[in-house]
Structure formats: C-alpha cells, structure tokens
N, C-alpha and C positions, 0 to 999 in steps of 0.2 A: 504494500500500500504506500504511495507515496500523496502529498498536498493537491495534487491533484486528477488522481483518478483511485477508485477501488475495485476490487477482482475477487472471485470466489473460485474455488474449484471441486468438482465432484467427482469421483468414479461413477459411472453411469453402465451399468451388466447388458450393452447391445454395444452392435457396432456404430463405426464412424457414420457409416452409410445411413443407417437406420436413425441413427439421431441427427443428422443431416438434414436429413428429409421431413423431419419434424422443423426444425428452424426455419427452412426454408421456406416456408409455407405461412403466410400473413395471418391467413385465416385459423389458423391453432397458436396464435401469439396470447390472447384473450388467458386460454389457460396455461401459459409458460410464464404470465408476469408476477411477480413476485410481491409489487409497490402495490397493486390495485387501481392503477393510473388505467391501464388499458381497458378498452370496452368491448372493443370491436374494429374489424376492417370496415371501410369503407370503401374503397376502392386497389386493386392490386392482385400481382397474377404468381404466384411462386417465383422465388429469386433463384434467378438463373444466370447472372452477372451482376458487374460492379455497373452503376450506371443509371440502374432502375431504381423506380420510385414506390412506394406503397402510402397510402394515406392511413390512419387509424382515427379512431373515433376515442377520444378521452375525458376523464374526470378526475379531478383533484382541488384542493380547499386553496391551494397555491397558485391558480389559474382562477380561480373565483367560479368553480363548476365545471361546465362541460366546453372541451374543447377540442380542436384536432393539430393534431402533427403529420409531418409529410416527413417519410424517414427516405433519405437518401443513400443509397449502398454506395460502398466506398472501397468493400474488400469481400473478395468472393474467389475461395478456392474450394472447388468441391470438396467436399468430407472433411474437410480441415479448418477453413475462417469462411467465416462472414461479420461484416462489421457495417453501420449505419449511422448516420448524424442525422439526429433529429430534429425540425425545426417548425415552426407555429405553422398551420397551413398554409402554401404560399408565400413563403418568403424562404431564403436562404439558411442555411444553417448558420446559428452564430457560433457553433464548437464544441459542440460536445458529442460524443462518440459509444457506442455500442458494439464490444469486441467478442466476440465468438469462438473461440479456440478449439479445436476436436484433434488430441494425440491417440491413437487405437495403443492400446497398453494388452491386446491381444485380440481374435477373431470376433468376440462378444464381447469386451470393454474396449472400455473409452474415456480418457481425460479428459473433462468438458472445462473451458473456463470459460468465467463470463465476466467483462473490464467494462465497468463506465469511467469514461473521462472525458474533462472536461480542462484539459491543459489546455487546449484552443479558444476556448474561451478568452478572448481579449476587451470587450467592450466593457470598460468599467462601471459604466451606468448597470449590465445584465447582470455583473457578478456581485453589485449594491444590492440589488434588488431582490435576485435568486440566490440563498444559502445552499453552496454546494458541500457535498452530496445531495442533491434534492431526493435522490433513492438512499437509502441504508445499505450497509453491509448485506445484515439481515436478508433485506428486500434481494439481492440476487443471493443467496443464498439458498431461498425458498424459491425461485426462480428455477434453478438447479433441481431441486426435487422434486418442481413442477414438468421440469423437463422428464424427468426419468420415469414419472408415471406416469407423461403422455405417449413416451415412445414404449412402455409397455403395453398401451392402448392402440398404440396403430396397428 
C-alpha cells in the first residue's frame, strides 16, 4: 500500500481463464463490487481491449445519490490484466484507476489482485473535495470474494 493507491489479493480455486471471463463482462460487475457504489450496467459489451468504454449506473452519499461513470479501459491482457479509469459520465477521466491482476499459481488457481489508484489524480480542487480512498481496503477485499463466488457460479 502506498499514499496513493491500495490493493488486495486473493487465491481464487478456478483458472485465469474462468475468472477472466467473469471481469470481463460489465454486466456481472453489480455482484463483484465490494463498496456498494455499483448498481448496474447501463450500457457496454464484454471487454475485449484496451480502448473501450462501459457506462455503469451508480449510488453513493458522496455523489449526493444516484449517478453514472463511464469507465474507460486502459489495460487489457487476456487472462492476466485488465484495468479502467473511471470518470463522471461524459467527461474524461480525472485519475484514478482500477487494476486487475490474474497470476495462475496452477491449472484451477489463480492470484487475483485488485489496485485502486489514484496517483493521477492531479486536480487539487478533486482531491479537496474527494477523500481518497473513497473505497476501503475492506471494500476490494470483499470484492475478491465476491469475485470467487461469482466464478463458482458461472
């Protein structure tokens, strides 16, 4: 953990592939989040590269209710990373990041981490206003074993 990002890691009992396939997919995000922020997709199709966009449908006391983020993919290696910068719908990201990590640690495990940061964060008015971590430890931590009991569900 350093000032400005934090990370959790799991053992996860399936392969890279199979817990892949759960990330990559917008629409199973709802039950992978940890924070309770997410609601729902809105629009978005499986990530299949770096480049694409998915919108999500959100809520939080911190945004004053219901809102939406356009997550921008940033970092897409099959079975291994995927990562996204999140940002208010329609507008650019101001920096902060969603990191995905999958090491196979054998044919049915897998090292999952999960990094938010927000070192890019530069606007000092956004980091006034937003106390970072706005997630918790905690929050990707349960993220992780929200992961591991959706990929025993698919």
């Amino acid at each position: 953990m350093s000032d400005t990002s934090i990370s959790a890691t799991r053992t996860i009992d399936a392969s890279a592939k199979d817990v892949f396939a759960v990330l990559t997919n917008p629409h199973r995000h709802t039950e992978l989040d940890g924070s309770g922020f997410v609601q729902g997709l809105d629009r978005g199709d499986r990530i299949e590269k770096s480049g694409q966009q998915f919108r999500m449908n959100m809520s939080g006391d911190h945004m004053g209710g219901d809102y939406q983020v356009d997550n921008h993919v940033t970092g897409y290696d099959e079975n291994h990373l995927l990562a996204w910068r999140t940002a208010p719908a329609g507008q650019e990201p101001p920096g902060w990041e969603w990191v995905w990590e999958l090491k196979s640690t054998g044919s049915d495990s897998v090292e999952a981490t999960v990094t938010y940061d927000w070192s890019a964060v530069t606007d000092k008015e956004l980091l006034k206003k937003l106390s970072f971590p706005l997630v918790p430890q905690e929050a990707l931590e349960t993220s992780l074993g929200n992961l591991a009991a959706a990929v025993r569900q698919a």
